[in-house]
TIFIPA-987611 format. One line per 3 residues: for each residue x, y, z of N, C-alpha, C. Coordinates in pm, 1 decimal. Layout:
# TIFIPA-987611
X:Y:Z:X:Y:Z:X:Y:Z; ...
//
This chain:
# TIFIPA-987611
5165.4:-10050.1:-10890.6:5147.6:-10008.2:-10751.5:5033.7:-9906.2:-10744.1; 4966.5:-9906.4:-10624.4:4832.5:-9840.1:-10651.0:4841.3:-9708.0:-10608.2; 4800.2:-9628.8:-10673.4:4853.9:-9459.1:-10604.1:4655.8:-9406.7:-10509.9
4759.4:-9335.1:-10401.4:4597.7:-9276.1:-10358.7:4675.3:-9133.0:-10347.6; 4526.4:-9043.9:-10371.5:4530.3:-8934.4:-10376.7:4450.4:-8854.0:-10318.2; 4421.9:-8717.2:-10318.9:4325.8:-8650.2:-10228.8:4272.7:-8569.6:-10345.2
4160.2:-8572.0:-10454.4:4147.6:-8470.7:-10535.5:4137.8:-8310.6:-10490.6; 4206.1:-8204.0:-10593.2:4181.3:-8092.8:-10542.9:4073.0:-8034.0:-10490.1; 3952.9:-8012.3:-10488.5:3874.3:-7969.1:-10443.7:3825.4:-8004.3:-10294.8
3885.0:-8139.4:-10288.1:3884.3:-8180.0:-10159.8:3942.9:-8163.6:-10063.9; 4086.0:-8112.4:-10091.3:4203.3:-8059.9:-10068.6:4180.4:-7916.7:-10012.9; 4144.8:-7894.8:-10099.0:4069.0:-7694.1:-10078.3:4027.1:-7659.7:-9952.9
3912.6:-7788.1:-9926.2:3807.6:-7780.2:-9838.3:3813.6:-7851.6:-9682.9; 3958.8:-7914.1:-9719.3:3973.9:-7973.7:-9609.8:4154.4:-7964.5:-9580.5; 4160.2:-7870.0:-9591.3:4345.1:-7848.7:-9594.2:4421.8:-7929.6:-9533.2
4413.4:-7948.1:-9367.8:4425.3:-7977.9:-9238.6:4452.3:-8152.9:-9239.2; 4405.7:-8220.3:-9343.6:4405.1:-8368.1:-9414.0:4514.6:-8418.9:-9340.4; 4504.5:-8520.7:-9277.9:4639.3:-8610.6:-9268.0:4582.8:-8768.1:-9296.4
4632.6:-8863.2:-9391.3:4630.1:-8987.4:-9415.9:4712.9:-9096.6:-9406.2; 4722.4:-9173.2:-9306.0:4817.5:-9296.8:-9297.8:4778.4:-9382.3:-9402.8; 4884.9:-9446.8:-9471.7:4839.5:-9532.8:-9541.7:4906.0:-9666.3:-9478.6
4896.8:-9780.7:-9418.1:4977.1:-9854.6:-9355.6:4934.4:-9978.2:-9457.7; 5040.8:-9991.6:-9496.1:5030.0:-10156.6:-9681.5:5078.7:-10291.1:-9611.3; 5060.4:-10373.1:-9625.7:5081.3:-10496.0:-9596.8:5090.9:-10593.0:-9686.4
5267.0:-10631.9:-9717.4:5239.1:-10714.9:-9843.7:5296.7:-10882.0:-9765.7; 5217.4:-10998.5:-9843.2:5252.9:-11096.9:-9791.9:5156.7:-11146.1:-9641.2; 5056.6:-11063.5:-9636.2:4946.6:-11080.6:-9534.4:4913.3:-11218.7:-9455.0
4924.2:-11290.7:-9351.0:4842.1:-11412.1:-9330.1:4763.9:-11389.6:-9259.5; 4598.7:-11410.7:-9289.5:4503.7:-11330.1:-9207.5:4435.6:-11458.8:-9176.6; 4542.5:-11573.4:-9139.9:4443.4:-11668.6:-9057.9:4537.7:-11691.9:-8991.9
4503.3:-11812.2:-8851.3:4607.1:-11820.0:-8746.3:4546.9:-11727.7:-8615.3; 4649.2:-11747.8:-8530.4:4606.5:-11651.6:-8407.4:4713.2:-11553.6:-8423.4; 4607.6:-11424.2:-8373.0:4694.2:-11280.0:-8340.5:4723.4:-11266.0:-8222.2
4761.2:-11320.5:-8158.4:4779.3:-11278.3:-8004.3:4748.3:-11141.0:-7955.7; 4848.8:-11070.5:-8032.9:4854.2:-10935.9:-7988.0:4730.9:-10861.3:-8056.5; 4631.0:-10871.1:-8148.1:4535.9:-10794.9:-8167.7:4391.9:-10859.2:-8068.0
4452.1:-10987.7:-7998.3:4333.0:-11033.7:-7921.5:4372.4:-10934.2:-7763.3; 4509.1:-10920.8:-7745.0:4508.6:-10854.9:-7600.8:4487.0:-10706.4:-7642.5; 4487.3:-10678.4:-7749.7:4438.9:-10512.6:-7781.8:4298.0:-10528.6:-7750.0
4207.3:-10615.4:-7805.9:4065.2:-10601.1:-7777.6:4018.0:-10640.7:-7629.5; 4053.5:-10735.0:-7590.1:4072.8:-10761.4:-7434.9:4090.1:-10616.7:-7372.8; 4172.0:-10584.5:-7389.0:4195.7:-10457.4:-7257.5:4144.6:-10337.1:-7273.9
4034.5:-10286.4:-7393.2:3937.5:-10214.3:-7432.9:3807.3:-10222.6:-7391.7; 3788.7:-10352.7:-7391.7:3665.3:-10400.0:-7325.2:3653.1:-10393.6:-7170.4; 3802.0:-10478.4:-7118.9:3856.1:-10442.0:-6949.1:3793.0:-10280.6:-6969.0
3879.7:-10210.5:-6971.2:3867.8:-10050.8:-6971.2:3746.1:-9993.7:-6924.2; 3629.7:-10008.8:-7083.6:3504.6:-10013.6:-7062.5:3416.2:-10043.2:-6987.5; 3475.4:-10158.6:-6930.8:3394.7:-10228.6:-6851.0:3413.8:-10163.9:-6655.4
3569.4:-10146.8:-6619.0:3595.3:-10081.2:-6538.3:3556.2:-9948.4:-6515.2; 3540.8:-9871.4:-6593.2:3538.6:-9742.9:-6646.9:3636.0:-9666.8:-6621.7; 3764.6:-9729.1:-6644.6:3845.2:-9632.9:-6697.1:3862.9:-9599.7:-6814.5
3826.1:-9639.4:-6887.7:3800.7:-9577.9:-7030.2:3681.4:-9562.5:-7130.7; 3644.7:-9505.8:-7210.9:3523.7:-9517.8:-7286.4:3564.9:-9432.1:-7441.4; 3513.9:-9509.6:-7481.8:3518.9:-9451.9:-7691.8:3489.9:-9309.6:-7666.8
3521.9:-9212.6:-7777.2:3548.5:-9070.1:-7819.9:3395.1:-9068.3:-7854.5; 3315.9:-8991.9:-7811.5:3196.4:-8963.4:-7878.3:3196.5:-8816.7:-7955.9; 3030.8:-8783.7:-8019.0:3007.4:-8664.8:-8113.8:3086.6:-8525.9:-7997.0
3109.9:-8549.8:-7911.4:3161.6:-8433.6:-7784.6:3323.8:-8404.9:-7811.6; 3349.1:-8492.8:-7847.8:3513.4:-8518.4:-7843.3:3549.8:-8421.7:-8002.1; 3608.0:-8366.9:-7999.2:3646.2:-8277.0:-8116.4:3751.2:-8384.8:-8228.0
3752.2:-8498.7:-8205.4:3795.4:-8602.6:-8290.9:3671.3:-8600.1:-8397.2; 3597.9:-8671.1:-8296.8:3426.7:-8722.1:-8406.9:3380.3:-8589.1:-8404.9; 3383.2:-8478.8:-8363.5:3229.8:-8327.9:-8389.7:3330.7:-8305.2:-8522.2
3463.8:-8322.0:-8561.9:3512.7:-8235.4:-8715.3:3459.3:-8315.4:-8794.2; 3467.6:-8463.5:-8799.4:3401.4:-8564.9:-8873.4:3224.6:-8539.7:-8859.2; 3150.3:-8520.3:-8811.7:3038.9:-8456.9:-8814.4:3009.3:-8313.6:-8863.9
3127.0:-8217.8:-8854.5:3104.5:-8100.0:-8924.7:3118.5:-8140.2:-9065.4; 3240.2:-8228.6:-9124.1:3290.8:-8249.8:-9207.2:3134.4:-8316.7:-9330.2; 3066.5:-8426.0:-9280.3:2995.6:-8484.5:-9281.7:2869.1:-8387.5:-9368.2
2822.8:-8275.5:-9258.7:2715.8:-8156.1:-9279.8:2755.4:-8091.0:-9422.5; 2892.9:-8047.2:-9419.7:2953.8:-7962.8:-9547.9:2883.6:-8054.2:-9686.6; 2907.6:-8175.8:-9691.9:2864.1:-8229.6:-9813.5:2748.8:-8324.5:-9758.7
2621.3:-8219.6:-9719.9:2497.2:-8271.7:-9674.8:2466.5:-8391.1:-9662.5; 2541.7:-8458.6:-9557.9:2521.5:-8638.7:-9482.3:2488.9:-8568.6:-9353.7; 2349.3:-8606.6:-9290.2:2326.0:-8601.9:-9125.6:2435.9:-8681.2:-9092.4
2506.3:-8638.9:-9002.3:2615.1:-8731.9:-8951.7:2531.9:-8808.0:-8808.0; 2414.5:-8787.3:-8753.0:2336.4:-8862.0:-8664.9:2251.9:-8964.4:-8727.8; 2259.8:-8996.6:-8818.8:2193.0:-9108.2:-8940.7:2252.1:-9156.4:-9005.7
2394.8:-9109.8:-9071.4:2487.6:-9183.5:-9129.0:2600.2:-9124.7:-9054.3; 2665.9:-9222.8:-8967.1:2761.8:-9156.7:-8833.2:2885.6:-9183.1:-8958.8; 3028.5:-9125.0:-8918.2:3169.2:-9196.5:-8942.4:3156.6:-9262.5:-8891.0
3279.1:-9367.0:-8956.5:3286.8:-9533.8:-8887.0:3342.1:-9545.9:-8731.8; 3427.2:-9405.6:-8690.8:3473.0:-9461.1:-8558.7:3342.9:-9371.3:-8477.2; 3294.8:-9306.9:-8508.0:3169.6:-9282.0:-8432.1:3040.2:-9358.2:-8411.5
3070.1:-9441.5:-8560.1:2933.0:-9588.4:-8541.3:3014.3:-9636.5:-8426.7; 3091.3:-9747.3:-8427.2:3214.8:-9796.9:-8371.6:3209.8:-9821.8:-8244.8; 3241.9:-9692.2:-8203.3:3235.1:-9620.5:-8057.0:3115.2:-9659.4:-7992.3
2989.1:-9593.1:-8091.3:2861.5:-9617.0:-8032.6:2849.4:-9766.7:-8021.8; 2874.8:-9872.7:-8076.2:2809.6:-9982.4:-8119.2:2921.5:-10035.2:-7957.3; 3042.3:-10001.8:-7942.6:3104.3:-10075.6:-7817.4:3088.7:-10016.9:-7698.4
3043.5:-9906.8:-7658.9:2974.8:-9847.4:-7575.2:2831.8:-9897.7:-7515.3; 2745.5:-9927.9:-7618.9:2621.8:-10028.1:-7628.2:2650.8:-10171.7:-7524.3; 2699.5:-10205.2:-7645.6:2732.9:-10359.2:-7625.6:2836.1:-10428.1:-7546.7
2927.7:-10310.0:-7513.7:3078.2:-10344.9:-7381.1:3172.4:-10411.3:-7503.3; 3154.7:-10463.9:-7595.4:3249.1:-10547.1:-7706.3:3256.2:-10480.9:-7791.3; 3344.5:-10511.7:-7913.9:3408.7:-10486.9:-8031.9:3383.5:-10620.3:-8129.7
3318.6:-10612.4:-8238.8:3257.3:-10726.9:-8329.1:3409.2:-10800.3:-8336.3; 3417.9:-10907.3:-8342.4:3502.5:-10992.2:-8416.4:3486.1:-11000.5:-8534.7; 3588.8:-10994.8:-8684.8:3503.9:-10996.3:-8820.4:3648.6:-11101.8:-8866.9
3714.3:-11084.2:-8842.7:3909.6:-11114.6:-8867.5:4019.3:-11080.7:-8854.7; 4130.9:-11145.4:-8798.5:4231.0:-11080.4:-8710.7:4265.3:-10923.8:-8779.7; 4307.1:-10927.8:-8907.5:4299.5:-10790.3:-8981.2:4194.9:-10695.8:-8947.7
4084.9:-10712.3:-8982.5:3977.9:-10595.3:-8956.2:3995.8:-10599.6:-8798.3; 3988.3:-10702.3:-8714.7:3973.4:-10693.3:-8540.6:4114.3:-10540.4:-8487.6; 4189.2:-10593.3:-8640.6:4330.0:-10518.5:-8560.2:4297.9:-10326.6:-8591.8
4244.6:-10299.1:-8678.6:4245.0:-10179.8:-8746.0:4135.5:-10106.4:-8649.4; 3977.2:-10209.7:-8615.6:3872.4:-10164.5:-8553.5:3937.4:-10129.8:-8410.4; 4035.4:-10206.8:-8363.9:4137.2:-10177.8:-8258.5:4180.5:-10034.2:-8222.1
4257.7:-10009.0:-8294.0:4331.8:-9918.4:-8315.2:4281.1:-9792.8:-8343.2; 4132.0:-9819.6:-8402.7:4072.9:-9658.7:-8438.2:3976.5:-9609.6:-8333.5; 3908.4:-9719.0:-8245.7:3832.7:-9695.8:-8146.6:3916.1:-9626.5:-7981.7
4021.8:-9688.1:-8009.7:4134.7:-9666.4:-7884.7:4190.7:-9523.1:-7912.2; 4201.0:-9489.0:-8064.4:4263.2:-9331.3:-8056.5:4143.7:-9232.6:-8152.2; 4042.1:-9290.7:-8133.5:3903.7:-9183.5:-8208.5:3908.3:-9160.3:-8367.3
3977.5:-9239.5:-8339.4:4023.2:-9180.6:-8553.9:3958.3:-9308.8:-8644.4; 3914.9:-9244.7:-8779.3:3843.0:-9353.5:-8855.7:3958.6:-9449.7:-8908.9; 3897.4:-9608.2:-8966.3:3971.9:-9611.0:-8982.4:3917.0:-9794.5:-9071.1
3993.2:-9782.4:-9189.2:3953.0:-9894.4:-9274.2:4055.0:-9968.5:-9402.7; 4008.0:-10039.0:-9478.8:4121.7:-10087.8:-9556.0:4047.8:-10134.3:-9668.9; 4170.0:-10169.9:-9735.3:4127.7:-10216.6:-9924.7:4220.3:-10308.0:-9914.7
4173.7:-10408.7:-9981.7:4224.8:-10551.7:-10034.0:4258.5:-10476.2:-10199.0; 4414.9:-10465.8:-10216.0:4450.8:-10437.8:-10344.3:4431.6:-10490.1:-10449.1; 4426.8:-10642.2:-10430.5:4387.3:-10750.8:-10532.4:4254.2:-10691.9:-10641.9
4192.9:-10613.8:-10513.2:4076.5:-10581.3:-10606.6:3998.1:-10419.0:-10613.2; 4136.8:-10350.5:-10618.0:4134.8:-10239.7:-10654.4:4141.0:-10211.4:-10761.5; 4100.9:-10134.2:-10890.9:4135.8:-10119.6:-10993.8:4215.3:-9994.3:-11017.4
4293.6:-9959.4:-11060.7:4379.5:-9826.1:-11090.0:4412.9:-9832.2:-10954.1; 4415.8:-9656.1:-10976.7:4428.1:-9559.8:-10862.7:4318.4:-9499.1:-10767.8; 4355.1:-9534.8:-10641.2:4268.7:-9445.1:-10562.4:4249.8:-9283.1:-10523.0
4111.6:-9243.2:-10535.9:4118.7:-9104.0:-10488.0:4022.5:-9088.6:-10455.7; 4012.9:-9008.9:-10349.6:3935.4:-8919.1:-10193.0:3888.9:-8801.8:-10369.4; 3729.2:-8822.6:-10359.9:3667.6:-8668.3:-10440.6:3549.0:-8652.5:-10384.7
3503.8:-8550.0:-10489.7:3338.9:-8553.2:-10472.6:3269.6:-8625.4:-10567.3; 3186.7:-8722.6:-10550.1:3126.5:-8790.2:-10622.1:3029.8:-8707.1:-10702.8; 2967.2:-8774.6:-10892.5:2919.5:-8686.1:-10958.1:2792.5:-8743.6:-10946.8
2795.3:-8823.7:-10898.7:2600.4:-8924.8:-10855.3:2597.7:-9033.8:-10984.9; 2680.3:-9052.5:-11120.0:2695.9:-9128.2:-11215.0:2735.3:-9278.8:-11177.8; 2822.6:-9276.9:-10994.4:2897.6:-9350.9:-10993.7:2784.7:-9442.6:-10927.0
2860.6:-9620.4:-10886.7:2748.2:-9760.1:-10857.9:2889.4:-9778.9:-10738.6; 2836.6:-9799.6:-10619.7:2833.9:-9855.7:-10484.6:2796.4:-9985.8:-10466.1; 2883.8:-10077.4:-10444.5:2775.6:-10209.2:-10300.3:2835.1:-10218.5:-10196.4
2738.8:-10221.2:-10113.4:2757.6:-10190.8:-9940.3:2919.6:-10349.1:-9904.5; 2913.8:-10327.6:-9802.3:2990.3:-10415.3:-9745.5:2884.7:-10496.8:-9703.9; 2853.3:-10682.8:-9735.9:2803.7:-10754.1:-9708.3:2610.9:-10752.7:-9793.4
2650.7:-10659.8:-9900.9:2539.4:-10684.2:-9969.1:2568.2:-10672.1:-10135.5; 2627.1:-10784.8:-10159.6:2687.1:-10829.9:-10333.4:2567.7:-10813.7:-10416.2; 2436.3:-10811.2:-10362.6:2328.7:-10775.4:-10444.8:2298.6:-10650.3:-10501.3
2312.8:-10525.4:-10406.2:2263.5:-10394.4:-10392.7:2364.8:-10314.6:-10472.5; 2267.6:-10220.4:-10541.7:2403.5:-10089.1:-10632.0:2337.8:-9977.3:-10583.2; 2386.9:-9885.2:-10515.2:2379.3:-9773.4:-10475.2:2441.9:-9642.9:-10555.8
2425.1:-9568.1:-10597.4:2454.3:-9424.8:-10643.8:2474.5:-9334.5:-10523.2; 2553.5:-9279.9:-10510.9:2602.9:-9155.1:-10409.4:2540.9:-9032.8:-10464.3; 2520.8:-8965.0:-10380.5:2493.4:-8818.8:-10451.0:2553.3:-8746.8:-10495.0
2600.3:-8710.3:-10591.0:2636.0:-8550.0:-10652.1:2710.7:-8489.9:-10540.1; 2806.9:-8480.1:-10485.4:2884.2:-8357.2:-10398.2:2973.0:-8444.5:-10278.3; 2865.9:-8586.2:-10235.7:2952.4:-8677.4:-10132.4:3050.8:-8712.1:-10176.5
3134.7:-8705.6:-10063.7:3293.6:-8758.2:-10049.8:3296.3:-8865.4:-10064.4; 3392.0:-8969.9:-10154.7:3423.2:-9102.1:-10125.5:3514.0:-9138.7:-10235.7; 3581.3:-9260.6:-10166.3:3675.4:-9346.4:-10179.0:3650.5:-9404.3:-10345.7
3714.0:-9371.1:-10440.2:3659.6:-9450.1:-10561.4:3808.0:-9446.6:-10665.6; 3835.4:-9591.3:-10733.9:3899.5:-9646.9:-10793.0:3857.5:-9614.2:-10951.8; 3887.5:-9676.7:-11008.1:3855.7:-9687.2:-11162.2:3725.7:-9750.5:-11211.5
3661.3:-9868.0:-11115.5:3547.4:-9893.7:-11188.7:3467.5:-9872.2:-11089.0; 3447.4:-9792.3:-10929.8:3364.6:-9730.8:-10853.0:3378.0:-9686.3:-10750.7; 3321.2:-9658.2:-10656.4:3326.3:-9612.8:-10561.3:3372.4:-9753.9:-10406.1
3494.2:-9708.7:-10340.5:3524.6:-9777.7:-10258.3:3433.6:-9736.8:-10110.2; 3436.6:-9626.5:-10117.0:3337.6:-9612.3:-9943.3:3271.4:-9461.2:-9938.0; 3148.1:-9500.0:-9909.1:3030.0:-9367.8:-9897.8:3076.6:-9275.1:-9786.5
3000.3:-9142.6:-9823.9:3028.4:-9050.8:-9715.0:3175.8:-9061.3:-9625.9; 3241.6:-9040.3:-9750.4:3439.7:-9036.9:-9692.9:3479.9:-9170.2:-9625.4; 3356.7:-9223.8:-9513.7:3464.2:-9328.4:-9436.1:3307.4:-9369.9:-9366.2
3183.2:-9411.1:-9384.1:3076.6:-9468.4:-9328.7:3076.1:-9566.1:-9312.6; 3092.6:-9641.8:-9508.6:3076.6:-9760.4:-9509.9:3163.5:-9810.5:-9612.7; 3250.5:-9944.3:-9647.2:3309.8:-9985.2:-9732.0:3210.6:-10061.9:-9834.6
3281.9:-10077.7:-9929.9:3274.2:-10140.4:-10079.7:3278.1:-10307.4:-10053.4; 3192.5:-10326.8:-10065.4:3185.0:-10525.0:-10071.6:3312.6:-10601.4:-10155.6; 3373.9:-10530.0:-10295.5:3436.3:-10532.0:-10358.2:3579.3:-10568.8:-10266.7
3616.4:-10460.9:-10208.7:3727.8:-10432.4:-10190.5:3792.1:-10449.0:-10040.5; 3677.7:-10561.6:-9988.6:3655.1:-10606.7:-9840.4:3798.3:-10664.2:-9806.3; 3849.0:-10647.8:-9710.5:3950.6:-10749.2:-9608.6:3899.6:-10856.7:-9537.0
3904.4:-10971.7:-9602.9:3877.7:-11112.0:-9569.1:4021.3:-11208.8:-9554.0; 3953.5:-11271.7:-9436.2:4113.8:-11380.1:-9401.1:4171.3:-11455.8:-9512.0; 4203.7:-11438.9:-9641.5:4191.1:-11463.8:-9784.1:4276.6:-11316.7:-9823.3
4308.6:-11265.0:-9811.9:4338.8:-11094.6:-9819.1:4475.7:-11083.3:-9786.4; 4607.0:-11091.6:-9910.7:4711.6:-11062.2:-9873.4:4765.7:-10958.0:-9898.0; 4732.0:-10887.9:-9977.4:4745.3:-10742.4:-10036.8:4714.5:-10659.5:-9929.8
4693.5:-10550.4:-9885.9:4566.6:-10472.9:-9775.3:4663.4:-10335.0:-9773.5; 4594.8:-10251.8:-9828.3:4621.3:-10079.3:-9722.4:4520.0:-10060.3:-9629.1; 4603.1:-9996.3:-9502.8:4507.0:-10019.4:-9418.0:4506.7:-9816.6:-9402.8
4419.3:-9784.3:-9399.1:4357.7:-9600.8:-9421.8:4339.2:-9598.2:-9248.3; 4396.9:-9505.0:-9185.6:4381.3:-9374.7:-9101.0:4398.4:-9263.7:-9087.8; 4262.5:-9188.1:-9070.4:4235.9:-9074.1:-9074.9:4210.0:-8955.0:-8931.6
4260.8:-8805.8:-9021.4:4232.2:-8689.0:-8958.9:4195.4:-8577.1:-9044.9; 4120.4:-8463.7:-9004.1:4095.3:-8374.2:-9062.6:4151.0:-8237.3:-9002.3; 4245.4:-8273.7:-8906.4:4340.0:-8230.8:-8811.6:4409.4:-8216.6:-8806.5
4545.7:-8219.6:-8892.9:4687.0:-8279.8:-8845.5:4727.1:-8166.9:-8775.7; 4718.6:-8097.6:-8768.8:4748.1:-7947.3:-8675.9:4760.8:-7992.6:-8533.0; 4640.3:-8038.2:-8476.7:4580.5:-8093.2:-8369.3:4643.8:-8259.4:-8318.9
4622.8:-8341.1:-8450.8:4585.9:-8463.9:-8409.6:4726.1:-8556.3:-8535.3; 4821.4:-8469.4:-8581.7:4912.3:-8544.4:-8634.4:5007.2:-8609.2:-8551.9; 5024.8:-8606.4:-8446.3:5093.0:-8708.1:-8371.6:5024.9:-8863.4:-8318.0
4898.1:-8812.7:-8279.6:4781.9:-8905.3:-8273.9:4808.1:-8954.7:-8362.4; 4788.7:-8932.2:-8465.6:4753.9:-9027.9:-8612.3:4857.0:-9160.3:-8628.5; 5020.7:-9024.6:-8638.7:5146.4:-9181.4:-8600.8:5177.1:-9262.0:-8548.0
5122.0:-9201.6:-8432.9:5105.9:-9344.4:-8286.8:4998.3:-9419.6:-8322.7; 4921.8:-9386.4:-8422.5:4782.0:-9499.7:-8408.6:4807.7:-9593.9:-8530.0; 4921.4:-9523.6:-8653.2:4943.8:-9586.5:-8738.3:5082.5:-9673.4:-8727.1
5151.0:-9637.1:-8625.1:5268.6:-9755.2:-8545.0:5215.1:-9834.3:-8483.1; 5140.8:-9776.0:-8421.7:5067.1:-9936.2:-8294.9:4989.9:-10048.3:-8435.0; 4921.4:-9988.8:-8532.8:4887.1:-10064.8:-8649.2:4972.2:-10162.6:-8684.0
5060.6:-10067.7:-8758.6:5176.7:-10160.2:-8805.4:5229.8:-10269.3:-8738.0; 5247.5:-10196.0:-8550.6:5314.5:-10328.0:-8460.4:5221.3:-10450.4:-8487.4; 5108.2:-10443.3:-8451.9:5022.2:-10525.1:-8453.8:4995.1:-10625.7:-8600.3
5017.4:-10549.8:-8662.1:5050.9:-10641.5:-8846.4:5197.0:-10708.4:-8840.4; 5254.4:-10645.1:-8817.5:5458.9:-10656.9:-8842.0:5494.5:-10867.2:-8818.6; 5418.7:-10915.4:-8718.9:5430.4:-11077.5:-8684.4:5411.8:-11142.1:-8802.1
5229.8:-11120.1:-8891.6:5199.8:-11172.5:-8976.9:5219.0:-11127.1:-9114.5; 5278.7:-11075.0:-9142.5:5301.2:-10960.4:-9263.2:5471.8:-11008.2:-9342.1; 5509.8:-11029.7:-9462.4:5598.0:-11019.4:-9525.5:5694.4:-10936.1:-9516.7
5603.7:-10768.2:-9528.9:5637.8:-10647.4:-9509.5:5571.3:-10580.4:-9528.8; 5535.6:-10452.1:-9463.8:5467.4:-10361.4:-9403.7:5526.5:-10187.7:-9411.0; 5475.2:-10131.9:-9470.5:5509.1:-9980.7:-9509.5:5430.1:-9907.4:-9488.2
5435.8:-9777.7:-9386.7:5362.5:-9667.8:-9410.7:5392.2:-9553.0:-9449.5; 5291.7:-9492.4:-9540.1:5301.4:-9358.8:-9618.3:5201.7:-9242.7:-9555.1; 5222.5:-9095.6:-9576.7:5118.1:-9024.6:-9544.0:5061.2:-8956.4:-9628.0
4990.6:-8941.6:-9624.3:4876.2:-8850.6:-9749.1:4837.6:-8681.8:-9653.5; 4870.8:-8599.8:-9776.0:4844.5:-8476.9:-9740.0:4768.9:-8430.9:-9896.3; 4673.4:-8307.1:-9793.7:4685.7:-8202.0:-9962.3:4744.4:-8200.5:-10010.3
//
């Protein structure tokens, strides 16, 4: 079973940590979701009405993830967090990418409550996971580029297993490796705060509405929380 962790130093620096881990064993990530298609439907309605609109750098959701960002020197206006790309990219465009009912459901769920938010296909995790600071030794490939090896810098935060790094700058971009594809029955699905003070109730409601939304196609479904 795969353990995730928060290394100490990271811990130190970010006390306030709250992590959903929402697992999904027995996954069917083909078929129709009904319910993650009327989640994206009525986001877009929203948007489009203007009664609603994504959390931007203003919203003290995304500015801690941008402070957070500065601390281990990432411009967070050049390399945004994912629900701040997210946001921007459905704000733009009035839509939310379609990629697969799984990813459609998570991109759901993190844009609707401002919080980042992503997953690992366990199948191809190696060991244990842990949140550190990278030593710049470690090899990266982007999500959707099996060609490219990237090195992180020396001090950035990220997601890394036993044989590399799962996702740059804490939560930017995922690991090609360790992608959620409709093929993907294993899956933890990661939501985040740097808040829980603030934003730990947020977090449970965003990691229940998750779960609801998995619970149809899923075997079984467990969530855990990650603290310092």
């Amino acid at each position: 079973m795969t353990a995730f962790r928060i290394a100490p130093a990271v811990a130190d620096a970010f006390p306030d940590t709250l992590i959903a881990l929402v697992t999904a064993t027995g996954l069917d990530g083909r078929g129709a979701w009904p319910a993650t298609v009327t989640a994206l439907d009525e986001l877009e309605r929203g948007l489009a009405d203007g009664s609603w609109q994504p959390a931007d750098e203003t919203d003290p959701r995304i500015g801690s993830w941008h402070t957070a960002y500065r601390s281990f020197g990432t411009n967070p206006r050049r390399v945004r967090p994912s629900v701040d790309a997210l946001g921007r990219r459905m704000a733009k465009r009035g839509t939310l990418p379609r990629i697969n009912p799984a990813v459609d459901s998570y991109n759901a769920v993190s844009v609707r409550h401002g919080l980042p938010a992503g997953a690992f296909d366990l199948d191809h995790v190696l060991g244990d996971v842990e949140i550190r600071y990278a030593d710049g030794s470690e090899e990266f490939t982007p999500l959707g580029e099996p060609g490219t090896v990237e090195h992180p810098r020396p001090g950035e935060i990220v997601y890394a297993d036993a044989s590399g790094v799962l996702t740059r700058h804490w939560n930017h971009r995922d690991a090609h490796r360790t992608r959620v594809t409709e093929d993907s029955t294993h899956v933890t699905f990661v939501l985040e705060t740097l808040h829980a003070t603030r934003d730990g109730g947020l977090l449970r409601t965003a990691a229940e509405e998750l779960r609801g939304l998995l619970l149809p196609h899923t075997a079984r479904t467990r969530v855990h929380y990650l603290t310092p």
